[in-house]
BAFI-3210 file (N, C-alpha, C; in Angstrom, 3 decimals, decimal comma, padded with zeros to 6 digits):
// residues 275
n [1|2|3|4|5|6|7|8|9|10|11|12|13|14|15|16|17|18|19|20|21|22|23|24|25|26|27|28|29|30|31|32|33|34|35|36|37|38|39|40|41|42|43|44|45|46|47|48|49|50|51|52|53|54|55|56|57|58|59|60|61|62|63|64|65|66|67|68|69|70|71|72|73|74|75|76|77|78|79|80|81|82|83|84|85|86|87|88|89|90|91|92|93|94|95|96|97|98|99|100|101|102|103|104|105|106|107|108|109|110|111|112|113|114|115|116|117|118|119|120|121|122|123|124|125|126|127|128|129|130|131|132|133|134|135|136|137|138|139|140|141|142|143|144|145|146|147|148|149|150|151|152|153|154|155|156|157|158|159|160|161|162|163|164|165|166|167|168|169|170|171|172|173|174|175|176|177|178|179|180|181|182|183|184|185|186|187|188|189|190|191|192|193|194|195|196|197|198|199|200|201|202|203|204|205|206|207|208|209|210|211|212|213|214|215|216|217|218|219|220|221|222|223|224|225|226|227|228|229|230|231|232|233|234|235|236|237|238|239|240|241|242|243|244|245|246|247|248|249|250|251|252|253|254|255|256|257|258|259|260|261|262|263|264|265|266|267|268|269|270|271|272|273|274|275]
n.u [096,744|094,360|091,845|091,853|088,726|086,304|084,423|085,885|088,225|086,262|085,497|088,248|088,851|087,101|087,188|090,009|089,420|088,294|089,031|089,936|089,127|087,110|085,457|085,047|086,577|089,298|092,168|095,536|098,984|100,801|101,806|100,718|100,136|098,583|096,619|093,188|090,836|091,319|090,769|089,572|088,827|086,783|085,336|084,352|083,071|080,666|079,957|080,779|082,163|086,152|087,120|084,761|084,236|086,732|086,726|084,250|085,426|087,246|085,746|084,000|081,342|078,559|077,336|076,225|074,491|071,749|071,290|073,907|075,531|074,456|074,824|077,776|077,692|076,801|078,327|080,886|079,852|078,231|076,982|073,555|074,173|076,837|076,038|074,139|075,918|077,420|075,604|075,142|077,418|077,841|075,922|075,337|072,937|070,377|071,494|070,324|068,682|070,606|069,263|069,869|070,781|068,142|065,897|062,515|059,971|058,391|059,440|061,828|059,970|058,794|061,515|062,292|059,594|059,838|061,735|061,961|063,960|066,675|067,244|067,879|068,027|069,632|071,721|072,522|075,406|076,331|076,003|074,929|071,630|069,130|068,277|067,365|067,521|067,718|069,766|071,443|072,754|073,072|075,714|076,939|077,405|077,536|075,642|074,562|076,821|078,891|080,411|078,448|079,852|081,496|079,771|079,244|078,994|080,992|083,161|083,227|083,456|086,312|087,846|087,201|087,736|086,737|084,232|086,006|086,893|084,208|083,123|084,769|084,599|083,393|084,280|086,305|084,189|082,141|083,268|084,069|081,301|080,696|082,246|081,897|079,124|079,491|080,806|078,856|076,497|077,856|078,661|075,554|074,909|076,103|076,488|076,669|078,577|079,260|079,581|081,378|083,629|083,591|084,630|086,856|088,295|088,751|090,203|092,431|093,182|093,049|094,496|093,235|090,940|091,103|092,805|090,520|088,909|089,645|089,721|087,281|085,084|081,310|078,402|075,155|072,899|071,144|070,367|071,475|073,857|075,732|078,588|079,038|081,085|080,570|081,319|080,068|078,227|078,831|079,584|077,270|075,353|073,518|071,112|070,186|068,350|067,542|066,163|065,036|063,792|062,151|060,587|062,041|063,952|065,956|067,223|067,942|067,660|065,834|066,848|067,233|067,485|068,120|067,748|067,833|065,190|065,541|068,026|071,303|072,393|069,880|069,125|070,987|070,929|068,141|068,528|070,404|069,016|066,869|064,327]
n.v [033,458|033,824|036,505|039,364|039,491|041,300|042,579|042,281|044,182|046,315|046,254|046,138|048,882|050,626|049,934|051,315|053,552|054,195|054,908|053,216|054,669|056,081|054,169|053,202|051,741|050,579|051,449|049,689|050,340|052,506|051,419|050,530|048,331|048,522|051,318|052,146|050,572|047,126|043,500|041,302|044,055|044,908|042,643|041,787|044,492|043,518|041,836|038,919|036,182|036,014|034,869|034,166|037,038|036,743|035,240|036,545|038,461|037,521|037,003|034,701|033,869|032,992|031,905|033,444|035,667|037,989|039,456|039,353|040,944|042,824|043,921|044,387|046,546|047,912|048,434|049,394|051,883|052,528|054,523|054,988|054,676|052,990|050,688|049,698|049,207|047,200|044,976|044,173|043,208|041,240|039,881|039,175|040,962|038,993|037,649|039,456|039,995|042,439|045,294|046,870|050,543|052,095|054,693|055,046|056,584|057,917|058,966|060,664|062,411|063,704|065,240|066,480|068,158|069,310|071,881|075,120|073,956|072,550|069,564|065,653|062,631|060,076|056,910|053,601|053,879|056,063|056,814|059,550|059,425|060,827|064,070|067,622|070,539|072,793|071,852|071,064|073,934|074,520|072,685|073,170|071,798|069,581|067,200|065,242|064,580|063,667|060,710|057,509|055,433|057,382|059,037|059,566|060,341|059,790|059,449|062,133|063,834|063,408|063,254|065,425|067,920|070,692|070,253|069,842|072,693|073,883|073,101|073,954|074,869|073,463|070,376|069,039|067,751|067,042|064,948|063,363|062,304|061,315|058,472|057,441|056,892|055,344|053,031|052,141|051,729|049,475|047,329|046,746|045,967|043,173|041,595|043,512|043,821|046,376|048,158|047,010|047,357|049,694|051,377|049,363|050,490|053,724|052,782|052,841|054,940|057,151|058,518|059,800|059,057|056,219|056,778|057,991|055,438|053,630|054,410|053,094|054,516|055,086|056,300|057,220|059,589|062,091|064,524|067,916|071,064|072,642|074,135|076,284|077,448|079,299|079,393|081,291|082,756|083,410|082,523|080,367|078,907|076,150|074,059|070,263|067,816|064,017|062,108|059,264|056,518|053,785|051,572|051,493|049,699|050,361|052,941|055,023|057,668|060,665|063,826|066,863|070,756|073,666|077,011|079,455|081,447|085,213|085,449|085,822|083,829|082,589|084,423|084,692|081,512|081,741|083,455|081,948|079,741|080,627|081,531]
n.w [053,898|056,269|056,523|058,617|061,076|059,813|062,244|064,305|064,001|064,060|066,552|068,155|067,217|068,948|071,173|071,660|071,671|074,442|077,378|081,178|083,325|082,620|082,074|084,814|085,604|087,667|087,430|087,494|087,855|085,260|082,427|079,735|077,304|074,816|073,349|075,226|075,938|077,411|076,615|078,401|080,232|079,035|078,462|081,558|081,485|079,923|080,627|080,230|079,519|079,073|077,198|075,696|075,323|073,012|071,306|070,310|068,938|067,194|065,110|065,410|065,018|064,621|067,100|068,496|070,568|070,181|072,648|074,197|071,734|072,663|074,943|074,414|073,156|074,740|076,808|075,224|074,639|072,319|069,680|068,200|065,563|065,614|066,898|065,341|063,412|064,453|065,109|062,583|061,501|063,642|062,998|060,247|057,192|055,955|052,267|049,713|046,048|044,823|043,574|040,401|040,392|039,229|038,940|039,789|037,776|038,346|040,657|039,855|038,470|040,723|042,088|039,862|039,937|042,044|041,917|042,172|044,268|045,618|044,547|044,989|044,325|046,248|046,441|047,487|047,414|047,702|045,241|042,675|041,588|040,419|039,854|040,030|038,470|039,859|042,047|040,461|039,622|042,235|042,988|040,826|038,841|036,224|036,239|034,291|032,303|033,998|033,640|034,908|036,891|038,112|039,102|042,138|045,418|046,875|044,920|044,072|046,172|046,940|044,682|042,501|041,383|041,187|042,955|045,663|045,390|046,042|048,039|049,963|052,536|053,974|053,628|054,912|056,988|055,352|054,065|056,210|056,722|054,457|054,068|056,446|056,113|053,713|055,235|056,844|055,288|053,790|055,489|056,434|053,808|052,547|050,925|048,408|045,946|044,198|045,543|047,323|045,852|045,187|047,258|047,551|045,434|046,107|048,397|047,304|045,411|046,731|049,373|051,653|051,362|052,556|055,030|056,451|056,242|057,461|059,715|061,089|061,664|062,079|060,774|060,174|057,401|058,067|058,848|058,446|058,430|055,371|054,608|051,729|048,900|046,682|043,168|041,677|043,178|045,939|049,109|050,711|053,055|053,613|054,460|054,844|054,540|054,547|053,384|054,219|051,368|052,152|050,689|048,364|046,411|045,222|045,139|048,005|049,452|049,428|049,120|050,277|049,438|051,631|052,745|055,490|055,371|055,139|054,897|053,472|052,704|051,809|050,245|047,955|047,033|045,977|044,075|042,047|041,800|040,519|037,923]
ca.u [096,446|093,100|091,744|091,137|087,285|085,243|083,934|086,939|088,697|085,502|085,551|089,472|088,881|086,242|087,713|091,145|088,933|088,167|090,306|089,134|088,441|085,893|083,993|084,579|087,240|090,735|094,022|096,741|100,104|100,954|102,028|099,998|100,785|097,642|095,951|092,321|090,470|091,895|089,490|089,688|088,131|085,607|084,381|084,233|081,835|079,654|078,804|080,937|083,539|087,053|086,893|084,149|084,428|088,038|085,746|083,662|086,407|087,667|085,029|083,268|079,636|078,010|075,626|075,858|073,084|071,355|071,987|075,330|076,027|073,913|075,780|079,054|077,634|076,761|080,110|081,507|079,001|078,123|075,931|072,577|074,536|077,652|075,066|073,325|076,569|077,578|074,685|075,429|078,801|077,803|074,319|074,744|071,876|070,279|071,701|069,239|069,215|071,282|068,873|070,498|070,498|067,179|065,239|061,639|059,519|057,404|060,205|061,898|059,103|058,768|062,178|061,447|058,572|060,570|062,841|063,756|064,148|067,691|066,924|067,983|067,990|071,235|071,928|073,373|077,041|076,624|075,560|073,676|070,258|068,614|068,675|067,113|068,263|068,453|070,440|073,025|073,132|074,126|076,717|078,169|077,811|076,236|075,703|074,258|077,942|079,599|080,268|077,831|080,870|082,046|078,915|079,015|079,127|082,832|084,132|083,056|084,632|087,583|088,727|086,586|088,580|085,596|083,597|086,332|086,787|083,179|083,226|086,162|084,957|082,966|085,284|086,526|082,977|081,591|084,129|083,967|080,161|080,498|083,088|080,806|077,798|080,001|081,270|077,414|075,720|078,755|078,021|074,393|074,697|077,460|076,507|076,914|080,063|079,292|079,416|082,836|084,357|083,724|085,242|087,983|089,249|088,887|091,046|094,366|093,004|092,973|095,103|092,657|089,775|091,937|093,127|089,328|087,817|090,828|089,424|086,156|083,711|080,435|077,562|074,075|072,951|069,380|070,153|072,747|074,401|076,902|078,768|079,730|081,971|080,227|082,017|078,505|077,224|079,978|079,143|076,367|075,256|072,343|070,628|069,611|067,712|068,070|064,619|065,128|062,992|062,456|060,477|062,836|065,109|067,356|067,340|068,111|067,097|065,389|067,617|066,247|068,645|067,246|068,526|067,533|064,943|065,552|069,585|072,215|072,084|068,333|069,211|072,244|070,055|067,315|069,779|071,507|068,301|065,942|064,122]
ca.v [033,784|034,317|038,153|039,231|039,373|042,575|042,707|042,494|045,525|047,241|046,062|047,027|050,623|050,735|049,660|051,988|055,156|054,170|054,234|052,351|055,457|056,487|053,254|053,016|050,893|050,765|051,070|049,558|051,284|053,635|050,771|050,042|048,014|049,222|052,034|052,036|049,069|045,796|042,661|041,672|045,045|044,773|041,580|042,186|045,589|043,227|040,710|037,777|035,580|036,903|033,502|034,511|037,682|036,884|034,338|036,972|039,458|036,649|036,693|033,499|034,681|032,140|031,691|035,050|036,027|039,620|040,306|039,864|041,972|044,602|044,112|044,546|047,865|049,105|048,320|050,105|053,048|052,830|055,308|053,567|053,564|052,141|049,482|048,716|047,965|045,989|043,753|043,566|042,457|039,786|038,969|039,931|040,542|037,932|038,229|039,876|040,516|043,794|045,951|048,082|051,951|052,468|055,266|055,142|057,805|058,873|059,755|061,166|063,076|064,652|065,685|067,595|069,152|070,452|072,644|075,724|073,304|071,618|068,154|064,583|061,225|059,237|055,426|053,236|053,314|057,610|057,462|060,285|059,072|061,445|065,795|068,455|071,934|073,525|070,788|070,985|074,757|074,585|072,040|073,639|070,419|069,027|065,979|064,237|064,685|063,171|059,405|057,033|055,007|057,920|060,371|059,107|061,526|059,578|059,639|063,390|064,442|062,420|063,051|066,374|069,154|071,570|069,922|070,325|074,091|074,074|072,515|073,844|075,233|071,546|069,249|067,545|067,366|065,969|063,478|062,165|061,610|060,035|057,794|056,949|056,389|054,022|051,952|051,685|050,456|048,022|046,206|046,153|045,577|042,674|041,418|044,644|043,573|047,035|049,111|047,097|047,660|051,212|051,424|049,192|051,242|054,751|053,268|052,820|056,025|058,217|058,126|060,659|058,388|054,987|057,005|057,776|054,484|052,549|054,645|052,310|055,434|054,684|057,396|057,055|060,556|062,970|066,409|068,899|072,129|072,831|075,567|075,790|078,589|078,909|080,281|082,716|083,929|083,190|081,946|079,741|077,903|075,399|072,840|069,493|066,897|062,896|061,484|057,414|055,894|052,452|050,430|051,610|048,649|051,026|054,679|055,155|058,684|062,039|064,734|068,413|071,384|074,828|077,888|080,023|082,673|086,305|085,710|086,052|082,626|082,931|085,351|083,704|080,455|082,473|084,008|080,863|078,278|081,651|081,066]
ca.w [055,295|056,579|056,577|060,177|060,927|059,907|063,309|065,306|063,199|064,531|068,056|068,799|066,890|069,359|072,172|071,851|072,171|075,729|078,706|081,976|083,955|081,489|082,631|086,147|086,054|088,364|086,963|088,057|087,064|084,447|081,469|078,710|075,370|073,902|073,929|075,455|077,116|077,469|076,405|080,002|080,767|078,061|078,991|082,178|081,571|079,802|081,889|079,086|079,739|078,502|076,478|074,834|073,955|072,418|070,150|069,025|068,720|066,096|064,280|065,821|065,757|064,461|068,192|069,536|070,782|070,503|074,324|074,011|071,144|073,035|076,020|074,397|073,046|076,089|077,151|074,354|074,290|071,074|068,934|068,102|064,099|065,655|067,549|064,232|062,601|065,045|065,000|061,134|061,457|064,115|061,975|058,703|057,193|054,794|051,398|048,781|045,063|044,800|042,498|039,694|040,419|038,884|039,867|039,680|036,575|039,340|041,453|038,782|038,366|041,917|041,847|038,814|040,442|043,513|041,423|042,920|046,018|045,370|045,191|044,000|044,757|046,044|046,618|048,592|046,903|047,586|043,652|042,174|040,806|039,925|040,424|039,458|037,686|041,498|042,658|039,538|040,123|043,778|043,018|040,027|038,450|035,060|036,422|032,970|031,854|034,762|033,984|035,748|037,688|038,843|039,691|043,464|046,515|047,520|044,112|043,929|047,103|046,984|043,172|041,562|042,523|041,306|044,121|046,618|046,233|046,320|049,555|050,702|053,869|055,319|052,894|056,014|057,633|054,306|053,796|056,898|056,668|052,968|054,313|057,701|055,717|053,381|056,353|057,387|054,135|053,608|056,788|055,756|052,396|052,226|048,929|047,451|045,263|043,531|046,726|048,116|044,842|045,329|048,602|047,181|044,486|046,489|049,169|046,618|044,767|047,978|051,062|052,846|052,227|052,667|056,463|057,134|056,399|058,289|061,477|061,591|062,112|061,046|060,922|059,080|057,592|058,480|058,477|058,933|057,330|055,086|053,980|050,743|048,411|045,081|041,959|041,044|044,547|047,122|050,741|050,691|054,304|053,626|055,413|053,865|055,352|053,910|053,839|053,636|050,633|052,900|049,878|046,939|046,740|044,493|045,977|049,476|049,774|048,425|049,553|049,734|050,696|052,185|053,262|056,705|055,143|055,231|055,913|053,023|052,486|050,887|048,936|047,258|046,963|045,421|042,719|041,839|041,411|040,291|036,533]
c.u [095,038|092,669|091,497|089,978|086,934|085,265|085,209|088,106|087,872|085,459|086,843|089,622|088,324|086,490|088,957|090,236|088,552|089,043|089,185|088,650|087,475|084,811|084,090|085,506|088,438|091,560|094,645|098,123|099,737|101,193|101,190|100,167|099,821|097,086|094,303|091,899|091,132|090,806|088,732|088,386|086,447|084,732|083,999|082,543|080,649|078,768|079,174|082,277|084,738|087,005|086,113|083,846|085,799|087,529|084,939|084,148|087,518|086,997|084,062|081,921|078,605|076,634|075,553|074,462|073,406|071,996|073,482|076,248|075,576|074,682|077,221|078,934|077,790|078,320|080,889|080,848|079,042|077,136|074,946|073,323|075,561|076,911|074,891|074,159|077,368|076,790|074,664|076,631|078,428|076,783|074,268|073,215|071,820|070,655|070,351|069,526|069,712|070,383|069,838|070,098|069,494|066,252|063,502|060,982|059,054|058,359|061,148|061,162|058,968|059,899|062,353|061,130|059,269|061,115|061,756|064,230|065,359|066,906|067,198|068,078|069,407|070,941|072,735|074,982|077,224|076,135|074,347|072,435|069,847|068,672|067,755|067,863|068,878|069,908|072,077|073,405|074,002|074,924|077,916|078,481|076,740|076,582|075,699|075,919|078,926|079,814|079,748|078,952|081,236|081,412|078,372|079,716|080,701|083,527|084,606|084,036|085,737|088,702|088,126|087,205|087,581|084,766|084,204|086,607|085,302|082,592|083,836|085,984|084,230|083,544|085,417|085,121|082,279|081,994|083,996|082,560|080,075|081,136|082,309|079,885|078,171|079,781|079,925|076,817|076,541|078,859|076,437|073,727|076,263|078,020|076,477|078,318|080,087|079,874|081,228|083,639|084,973|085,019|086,641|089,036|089,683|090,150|092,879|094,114|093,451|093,397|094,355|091,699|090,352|092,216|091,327|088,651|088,770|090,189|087,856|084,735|082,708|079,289|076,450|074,002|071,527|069,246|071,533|072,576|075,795|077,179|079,638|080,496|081,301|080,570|080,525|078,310|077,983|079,527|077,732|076,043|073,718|072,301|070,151|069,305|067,835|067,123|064,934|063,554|063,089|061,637|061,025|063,872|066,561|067,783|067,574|067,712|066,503|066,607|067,631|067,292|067,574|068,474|067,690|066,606|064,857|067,544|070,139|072,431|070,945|068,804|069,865|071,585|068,877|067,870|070,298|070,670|067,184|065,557|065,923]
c.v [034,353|035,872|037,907|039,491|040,965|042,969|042,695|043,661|046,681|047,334|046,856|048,628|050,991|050,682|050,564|053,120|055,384|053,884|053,744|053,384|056,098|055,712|053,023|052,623|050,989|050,589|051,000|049,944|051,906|052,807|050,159|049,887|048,641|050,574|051,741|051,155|047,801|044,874|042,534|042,550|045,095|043,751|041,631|043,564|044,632|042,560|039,335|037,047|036,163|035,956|033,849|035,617|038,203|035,902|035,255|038,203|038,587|036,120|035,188|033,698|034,180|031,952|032,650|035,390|037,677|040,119|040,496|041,000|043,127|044,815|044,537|046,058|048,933|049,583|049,249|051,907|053,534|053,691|054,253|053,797|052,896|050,566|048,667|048,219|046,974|044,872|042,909|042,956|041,445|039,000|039,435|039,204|039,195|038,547|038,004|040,002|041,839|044,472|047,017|049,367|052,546|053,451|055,321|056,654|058,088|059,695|060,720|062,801|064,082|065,441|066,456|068,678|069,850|071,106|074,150|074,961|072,672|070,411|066,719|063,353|060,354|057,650|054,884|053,557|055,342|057,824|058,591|059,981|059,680|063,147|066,190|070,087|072,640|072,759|071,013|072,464|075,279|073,971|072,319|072,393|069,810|067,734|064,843|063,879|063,646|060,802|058,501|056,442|056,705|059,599|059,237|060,554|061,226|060,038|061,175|064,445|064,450|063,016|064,492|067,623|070,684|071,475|069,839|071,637|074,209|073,735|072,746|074,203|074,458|070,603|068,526|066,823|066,395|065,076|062,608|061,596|061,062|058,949|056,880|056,260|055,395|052,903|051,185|050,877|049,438|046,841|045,778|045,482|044,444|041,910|042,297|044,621|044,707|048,287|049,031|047,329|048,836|051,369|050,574|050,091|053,120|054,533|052,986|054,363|057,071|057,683|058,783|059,760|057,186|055,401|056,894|056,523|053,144|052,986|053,738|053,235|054,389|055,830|057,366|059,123|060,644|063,656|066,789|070,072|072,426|074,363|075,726|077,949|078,796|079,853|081,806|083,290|083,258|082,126|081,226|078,602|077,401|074,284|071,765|068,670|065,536|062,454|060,910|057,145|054,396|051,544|050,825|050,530|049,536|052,365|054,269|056,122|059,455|063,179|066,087|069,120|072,791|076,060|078,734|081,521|083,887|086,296|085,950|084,748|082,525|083,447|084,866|082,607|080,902|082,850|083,118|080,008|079,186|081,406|081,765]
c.w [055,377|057,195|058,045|059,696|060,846|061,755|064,269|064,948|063,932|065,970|068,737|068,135|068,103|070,692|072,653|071,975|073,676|077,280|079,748|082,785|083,843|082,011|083,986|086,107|086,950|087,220|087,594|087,545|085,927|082,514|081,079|077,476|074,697|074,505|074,444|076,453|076,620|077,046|077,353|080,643|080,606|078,385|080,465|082,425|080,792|079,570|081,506|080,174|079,066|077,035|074,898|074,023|073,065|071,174|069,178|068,211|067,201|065,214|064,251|066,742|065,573|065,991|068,826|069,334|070,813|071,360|074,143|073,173|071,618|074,299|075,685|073,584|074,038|076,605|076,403|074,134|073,273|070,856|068,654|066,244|064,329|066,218|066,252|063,397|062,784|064,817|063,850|060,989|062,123|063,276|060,639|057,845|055,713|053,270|050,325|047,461|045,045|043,553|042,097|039,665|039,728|039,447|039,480|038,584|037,609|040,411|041,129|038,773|039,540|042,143|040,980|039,426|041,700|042,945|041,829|043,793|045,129|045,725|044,203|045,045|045,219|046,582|047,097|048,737|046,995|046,330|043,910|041,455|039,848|040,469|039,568|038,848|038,844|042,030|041,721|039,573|041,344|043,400|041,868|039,189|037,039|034,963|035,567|032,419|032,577|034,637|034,501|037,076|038,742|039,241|041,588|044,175|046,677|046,690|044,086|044,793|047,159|045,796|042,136|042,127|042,259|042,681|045,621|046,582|046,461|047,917|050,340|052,203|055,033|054,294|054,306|057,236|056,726|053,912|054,688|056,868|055,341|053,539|055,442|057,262|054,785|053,724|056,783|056,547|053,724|054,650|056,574|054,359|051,982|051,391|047,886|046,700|044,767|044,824|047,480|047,186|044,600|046,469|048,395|046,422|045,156|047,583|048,929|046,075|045,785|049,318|051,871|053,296|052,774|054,746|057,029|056,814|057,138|059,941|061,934|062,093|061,279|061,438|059,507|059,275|057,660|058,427|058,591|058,056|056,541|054,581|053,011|049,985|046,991|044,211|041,265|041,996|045,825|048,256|050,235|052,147|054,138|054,131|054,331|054,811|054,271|054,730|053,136|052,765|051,078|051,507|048,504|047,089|045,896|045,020|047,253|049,895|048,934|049,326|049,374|050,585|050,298|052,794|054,591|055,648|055,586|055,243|054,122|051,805|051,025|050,070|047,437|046,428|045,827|043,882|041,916|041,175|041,330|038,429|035,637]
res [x|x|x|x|x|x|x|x|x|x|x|x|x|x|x|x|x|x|x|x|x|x|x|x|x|x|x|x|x|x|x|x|x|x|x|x|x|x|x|x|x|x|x|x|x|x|x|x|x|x|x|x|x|x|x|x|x|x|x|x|x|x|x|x|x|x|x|x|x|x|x|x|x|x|x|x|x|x|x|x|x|x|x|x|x|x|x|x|x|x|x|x|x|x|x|x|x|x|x|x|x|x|x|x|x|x|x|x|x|x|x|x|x|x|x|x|x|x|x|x|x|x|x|x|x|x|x|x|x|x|x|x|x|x|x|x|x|x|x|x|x|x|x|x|x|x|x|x|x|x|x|x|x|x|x|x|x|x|x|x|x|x|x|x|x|x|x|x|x|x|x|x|x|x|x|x|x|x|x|x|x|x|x|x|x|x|x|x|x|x|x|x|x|x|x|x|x|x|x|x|x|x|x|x|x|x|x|x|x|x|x|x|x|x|x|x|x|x|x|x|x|x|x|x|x|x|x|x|x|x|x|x|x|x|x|x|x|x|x|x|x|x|x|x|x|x|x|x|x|x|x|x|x|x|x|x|x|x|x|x|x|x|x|x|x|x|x|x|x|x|x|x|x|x|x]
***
């Protein structure tokens, strides 16, 4: 039997979060088989035949045009990363050689040179690249040790139970953005046999991640804060920012974390990743 389509998995997730009063629409009575918008509705908000978008709701995307997929965003009020992985599901992109997790000596190298600054390198599949001494301090983690297969951000969260008490008090914030940012590079990356493999085996391994990557989020990352528990100097709330390496065909980011100076935080931080 033929899989249903990527894209139409994403469309009706997408579609059940919205009722019609949300978009303007009338309801007529109180009975509804599904939850959310109807196709009907959907096509309708944006501007298609029902016809057609029950074609591309079946994965028949072959002549879709741009507009349309942007129209059926709008419709949907997507995020601009739910947009972009829409567009990848209807257009995937051209397939590329998949480079092997290589990280550049020079980059290497800069990472190095940031130490006290937490900082390391990650890749598309969440892998760890590369770190520095700060970096394996905050995380409580001697990364060199950690298996290559299974030094990834998902595996980590998912399966290291050091790294979930360490996390314990944004565990469900950080999971869902490993899991998000998954969903994202696997729509862009759809010759990544290494990447769906991942994402295969985590979702028999783990029913938490298996529930969150069944919900169709998708979320690229840039900043935020977390707040972590650490076995040496307790409370810890740091910021990290996820600055994209756009001509590394193997890295995806640098990843630098910070703390609020003068607060508690600092201090901790200071103590922890101090000669």
């Amino acid at each position: 039997m033929d899989q249903p389509a990527p894209i139409g998995a994403f469309l009706r997730s997408r579609r059940s979060r919205l009722r019609p009063e949300e978009v303007g629409l009338p309801v007529f009575g109180t009975r509804r088989r599904v939850p959310g918008l109807r196709r009907e509705e959907l096509a309708q908000l944006a501007g298609i035949s029902v016809d057609y978008y029950v074609r591309v709701e079946r994965g028949r995307v072959d002549n879709v045009s741009d507009a349309v997929v942007d129209a059926i965003a709008n419709a949907l009020r997507l995020s601009p990363a739910e947009r972009l992985h829409l567009h990848n599901l209807a257009h995937p992109p051209v397939a590329e050689p998949v480079e092997a997790p290589e990280v550049r000596p020079r980059l290497r190298q800069l990472v190095a040179a940031l130490d006290p600054t937490p900082a390391y390198v990650v890749g598309h599949r969440t892998d760890v690249l590369a770190w520095n001494r700060a970096a394996a301090a905050v995380f409580d983690i001697d990364f060199a040790t950690v298996p290559a297969a299974e030094r990834t951000w998902a595996h980590l969260v998912f399966h290291h139970e050091a790294v979930r008490r360490l996390t314990a008090p944004a565990w469900p914030d950080l999971a869902r953005r490993v899991v998000t940012y998954l969903r994202l590079r696997a729509g862009a990356r759809p010759n990544d046999t290494a990447l769906h493999a991942l994402v295969a085996a985590l979702s028999v391994s783990s029913d938490q991640f298996r529930y969150m990557w069944e919900t169709h989020d998708v979320g690229d990352l840039a900043h935020g804060r977390y707040h972590l528990t650490h076995p040496r100097v307790g409370d810890l709330h740091l910021d990290f920012e996820f600055l994209i390496l756009p001509d590394d065909p193997a890295a995806r980011a640098l990843v630098l974390y910070s703390a609020e100076p003068g607060t508690d935080s600092h201090r901790a931080l200071r103590t922890l990743t101090g000669p």
